[in-house]
C-alpha positions as CSV (number, residue, x, y, z in Angstrom):
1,X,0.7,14.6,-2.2
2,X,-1.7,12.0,-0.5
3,X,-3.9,14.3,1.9
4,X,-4.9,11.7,3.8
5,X,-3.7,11.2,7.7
6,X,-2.3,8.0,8.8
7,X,0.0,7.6,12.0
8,X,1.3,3.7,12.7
9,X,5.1,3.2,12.9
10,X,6.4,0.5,11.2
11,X,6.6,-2.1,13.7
12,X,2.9,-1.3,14.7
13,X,2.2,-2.1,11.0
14,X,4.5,-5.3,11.4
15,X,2.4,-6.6,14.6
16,X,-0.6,-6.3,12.8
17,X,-0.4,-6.9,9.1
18,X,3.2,-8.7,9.3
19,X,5.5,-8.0,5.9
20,X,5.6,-4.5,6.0
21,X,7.3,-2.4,2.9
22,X,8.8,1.3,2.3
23,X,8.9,2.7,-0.9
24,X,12.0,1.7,-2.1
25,X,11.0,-1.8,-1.0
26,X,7.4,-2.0,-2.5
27,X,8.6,-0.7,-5.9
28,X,11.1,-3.0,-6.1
29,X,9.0,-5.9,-5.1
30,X,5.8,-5.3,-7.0
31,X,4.4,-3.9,-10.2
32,X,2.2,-1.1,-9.7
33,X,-0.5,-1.3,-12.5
34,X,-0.6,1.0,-14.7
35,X,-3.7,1.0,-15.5
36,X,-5.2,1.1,-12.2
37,X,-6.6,4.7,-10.9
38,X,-5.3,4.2,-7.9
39,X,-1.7,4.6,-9.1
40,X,-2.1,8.2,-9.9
41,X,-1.4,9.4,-6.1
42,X,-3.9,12.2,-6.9
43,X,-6.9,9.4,-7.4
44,X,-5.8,6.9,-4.5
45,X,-8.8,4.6,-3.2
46,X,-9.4,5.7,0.5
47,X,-11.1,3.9,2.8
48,X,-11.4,4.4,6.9
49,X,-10.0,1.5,8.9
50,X,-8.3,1.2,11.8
51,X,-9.8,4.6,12.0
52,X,-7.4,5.9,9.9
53,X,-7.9,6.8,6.2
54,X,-5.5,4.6,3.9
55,X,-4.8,4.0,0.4
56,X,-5.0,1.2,-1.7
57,X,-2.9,0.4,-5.2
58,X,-3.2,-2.3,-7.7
59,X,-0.1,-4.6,-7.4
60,X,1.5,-7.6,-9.6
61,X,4.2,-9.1,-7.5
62,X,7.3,-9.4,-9.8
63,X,8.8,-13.3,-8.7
64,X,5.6,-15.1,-9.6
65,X,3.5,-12.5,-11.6
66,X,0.8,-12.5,-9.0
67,X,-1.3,-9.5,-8.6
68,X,-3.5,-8.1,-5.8
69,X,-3.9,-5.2,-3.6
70,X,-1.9,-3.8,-1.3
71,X,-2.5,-1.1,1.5
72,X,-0.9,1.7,2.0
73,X,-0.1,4.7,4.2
74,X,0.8,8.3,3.8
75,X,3.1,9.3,6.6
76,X,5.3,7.6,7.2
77,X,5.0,5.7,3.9
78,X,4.4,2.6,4.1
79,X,3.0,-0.5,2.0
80,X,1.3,-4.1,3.6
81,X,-1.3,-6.3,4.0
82,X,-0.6,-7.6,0.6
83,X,-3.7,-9.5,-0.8
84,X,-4.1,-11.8,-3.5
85,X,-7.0,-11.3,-5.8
């Protein structure tokens, strides 16, 4: 379980960052790589913003095989601010 607090609701996400995903809807948008540490929820990449600690995951979106990061959020879980690399 990701220890790390994070307290936006979705449509705070969806003012700021726009595109906002759940779970359901990240997974079956995006390729989570595999070979990325930050897939094993145990190793996420944390990082304060916002002043709120956040996650980070390797992605390859699955309609044009582009990849880049996208941020995440433990509770409620929630993916955006999808970047290209």
């Amino acid at each position: 379980m990701l220890s790390f607090e994070a307290s936006f609701n979705r449509e705070e996400l969806e003012a700021k960052y726009g595109r906002v995903w759940d779970n359901l809807q990240a997974h079956g948008e995006f390729l989570f790589q595999k070979n990325d540490p930050s897939n094993d929820i145990s190793r996420v990449i944390k990082e304060e913003k916002d002043g709120i600690r956040r996650g980070f995951a390797s992605v390859q979106r699955k309609i044009d095989g582009a990849t880049g990061r996208i941020e995440m959020q433990a509770n409620p879980r929630f993916f955006f601010n999808f970047e290209l690399f």
